[in-house]
Structures are given as structure tokens and as C-alpha cells.
N, C-alpha and C positions, 0 to 999 in steps of 0.2 A: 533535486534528487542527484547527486554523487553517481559517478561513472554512471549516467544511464543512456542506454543503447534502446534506439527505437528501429523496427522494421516494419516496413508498410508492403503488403502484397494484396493489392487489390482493396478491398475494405477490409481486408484481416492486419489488426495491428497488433505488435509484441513488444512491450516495452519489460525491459527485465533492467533492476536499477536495486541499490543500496538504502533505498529507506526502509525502517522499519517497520512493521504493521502490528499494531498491539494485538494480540488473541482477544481481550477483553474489556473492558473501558476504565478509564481511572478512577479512583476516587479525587476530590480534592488535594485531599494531604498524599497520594502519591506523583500526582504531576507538581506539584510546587517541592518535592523532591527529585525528582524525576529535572524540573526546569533548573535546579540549582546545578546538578549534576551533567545531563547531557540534555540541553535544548532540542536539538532534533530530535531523541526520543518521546521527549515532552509532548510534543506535536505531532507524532504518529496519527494515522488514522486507525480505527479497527478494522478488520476484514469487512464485515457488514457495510457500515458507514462507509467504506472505500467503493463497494461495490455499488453500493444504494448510488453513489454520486456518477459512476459511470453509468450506470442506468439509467439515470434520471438524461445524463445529458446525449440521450438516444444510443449506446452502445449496447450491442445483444451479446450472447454467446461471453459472456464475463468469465473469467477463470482467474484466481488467485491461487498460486500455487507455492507454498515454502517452499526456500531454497536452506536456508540454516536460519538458526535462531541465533542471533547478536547479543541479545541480551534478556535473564528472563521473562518470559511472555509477550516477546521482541524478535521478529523473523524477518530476514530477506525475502524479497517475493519475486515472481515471473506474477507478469500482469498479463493475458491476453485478452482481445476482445476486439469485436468486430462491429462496424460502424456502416448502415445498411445506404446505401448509394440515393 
């Protein structure tokens, strides 16, 4: 993740960083345009999928938040979440 900044206050963590988060999932023939184009977008996660994975790896309190859209159906995010002791 490009410029990303992490802060740790107790079990409350803030990572706010430059990758993009898809709104929706690709189809085939958009990621292998999408891969020719800009590989890190290729490789986004979706919001869901982003969150389902911080949940899963025991983080509560999940919040994805838009910061701008980079490209369409392509967003900067603030990621917070909280990781129980």
C-alpha cells in the first residue's frame, strides 16, 4: 500500500493508505483490462471482501470509509478497526 500511515492506540488501529477499493467485483474481461492498464487496480479488493478478511482475522469494530475515488468504481479508503486484547 503507497504512503500508508498506521496508528495504534491501544487495540484501536487506523490505517489510512492509497490503495484502491473496488465498489463492486470484476468481471473477467474487466480485470485483464483493468491488469493491462493499472495492475494495482486490478488487484483491489471490494469493500465486503476487505472487510470479511479483517473479520475473519479476529478484528471488530471494521469501518471502511471513502476518502476520493481514483478511478471509476475505484476509492481511496480510511480503514479503522479494532483488534480485542
Amino acid at each position: 500500500m503507497a504512503d500508508t500511515k498506521v496508528a495504534n492506540k491501544g487495540t484501536q488501529t487506523s490505517v489510512k493508505g492509497s490503495t484502491g477499493k473496488a465498489q463492486k467485483g470484476l468481471s473477467a474481461e474487466e480485470k485483464a483490462a483493468l491488469e493491462a492498464e493499472s495492475p494495482c487496480l486490478a488487484t483491489a479488493a471490494t469493500r465486503a471482501g476487505y472487510q470479511a478478511g479483517l473479520e475473519g482475522a479476529g478484528f471488530t469494530e471494521v469501518s471502511i470509509d471513502a476518502t476520493r475515488e481514483v478511478a471509476q468504481g475505484f476509492s481511496s479508503a480510511i480503514v479503522r478497526a479494532a483488534k480485542p486484547a
